[in-house]
C-alpha positions in Angstrom: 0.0 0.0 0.0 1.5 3.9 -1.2 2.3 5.5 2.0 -0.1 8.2 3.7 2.2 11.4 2.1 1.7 9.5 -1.6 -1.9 9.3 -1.4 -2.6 12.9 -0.1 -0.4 14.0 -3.4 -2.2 11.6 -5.6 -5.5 13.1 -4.4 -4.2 16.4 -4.6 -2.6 15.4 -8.3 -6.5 14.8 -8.9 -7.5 17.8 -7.9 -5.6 20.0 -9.7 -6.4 17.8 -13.0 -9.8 18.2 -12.8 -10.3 21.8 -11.7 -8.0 22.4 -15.3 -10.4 19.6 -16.9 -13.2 21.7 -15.6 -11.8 24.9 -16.3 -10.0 24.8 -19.7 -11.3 21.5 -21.2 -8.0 19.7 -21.1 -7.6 15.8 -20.3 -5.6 17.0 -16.8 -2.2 15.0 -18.8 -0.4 18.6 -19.0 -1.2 18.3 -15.3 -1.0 14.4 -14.1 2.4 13.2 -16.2 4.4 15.9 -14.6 2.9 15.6 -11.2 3.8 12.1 -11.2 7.0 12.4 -12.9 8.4 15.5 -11.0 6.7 14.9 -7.5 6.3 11.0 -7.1 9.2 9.8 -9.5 7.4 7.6 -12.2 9.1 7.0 -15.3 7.3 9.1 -18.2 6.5 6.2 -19.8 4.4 5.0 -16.5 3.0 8.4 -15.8 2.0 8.7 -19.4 0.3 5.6 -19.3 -1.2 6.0 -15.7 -2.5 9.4 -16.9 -4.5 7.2 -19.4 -6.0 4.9 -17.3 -6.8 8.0 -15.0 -8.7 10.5 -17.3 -10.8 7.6 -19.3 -13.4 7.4 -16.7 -14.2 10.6 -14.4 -13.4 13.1 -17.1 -16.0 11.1 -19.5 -18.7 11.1 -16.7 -18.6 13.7 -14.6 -17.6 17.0 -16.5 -19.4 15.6 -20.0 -22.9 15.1 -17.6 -22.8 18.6 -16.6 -21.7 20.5 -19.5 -24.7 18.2 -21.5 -27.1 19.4 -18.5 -26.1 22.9 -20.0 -26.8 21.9 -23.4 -23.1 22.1 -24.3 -22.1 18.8 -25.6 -22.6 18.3 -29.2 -22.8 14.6 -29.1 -22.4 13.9 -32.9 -19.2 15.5 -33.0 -17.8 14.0 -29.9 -18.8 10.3 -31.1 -16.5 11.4 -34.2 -13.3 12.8 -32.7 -13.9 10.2 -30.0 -13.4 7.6 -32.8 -10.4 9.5 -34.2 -8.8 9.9 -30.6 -9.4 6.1 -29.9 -7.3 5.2 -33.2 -4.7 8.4 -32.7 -4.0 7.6 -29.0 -3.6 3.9 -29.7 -1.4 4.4 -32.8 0.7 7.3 -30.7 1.0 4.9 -27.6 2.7 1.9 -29.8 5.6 4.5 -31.2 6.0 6.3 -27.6 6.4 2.9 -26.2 9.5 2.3 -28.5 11.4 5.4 -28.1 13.6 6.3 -25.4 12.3 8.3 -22.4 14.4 11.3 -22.9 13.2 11.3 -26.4 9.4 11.9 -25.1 10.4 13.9 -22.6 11.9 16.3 -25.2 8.9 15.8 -27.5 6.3 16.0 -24.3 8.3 19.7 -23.4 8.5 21.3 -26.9 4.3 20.3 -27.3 3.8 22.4 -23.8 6.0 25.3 -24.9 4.0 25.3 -28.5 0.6 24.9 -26.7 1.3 27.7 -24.3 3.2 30.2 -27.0 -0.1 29.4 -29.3 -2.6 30.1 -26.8 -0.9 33.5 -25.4 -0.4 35.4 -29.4 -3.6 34.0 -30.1 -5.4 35.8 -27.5 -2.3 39.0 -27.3 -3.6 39.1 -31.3 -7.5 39.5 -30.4 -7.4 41.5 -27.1 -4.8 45.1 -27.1 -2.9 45.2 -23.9 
């Protein structure tokens, strides 16, 4: 059994996922496979594929129930990209699993730093300081 300390991070890990699931609409993976990797040590490989196995069901159920309550799911569409990310994650996960950690790492990093430099021109483009 993970010691006390590991399951109050692991909680708070969860936490922190899901308020940014809730929040922004991301799967929490920007969040968990650093949190595990930096804080508790897995290997990204492990982290990468625990972050998996952690989004599939509460992110699915309990953020897609209320924003559908809202009428803000268009079900159609996610039935489509749902398809497309079942075939794209398990395509990704069979090359990721063959490549050497620092490899992902690098690749994991420079995705971050073009998500984040995206998202802050995109909105410094739309909205004068």
């Amino acid at each position: 059994m993970a010691h006390h300390i590991d399951i109050v991070l692991l909680l708070f890990i969860g936490l922190a996922a899901g308020g940014a699931a809730g929040l922004f609409g991301i799967g929490g993976g920007v969040i968990i496979v650093p949190a595990l990797v930096y804080v508790l040590g897995f290997s990204l490989h492990n982290a990468i594929g625990t972050s998996l196995a952690i989004l599939l069901p509460p992110v699915g159920l309990a953020a897609v129930i209320e924003y559908y309550r809202h009428g803000n799911v268009d079900l159609r569409s996610a039935i489509i990209v749902a398809a497309g990310l079942f075939l794209g994650a398990w395509i990704s996960a069979y090359f990721a699993n063959r490549v050497s950690s620092t490899s992902l790492r690098v690749a994991f990093g420079a995705f971050i730093i073009f998500m984040g430099a995206y998202m802050i021109f995109g909105a410094l483009r739309k909205t004068p300081l």
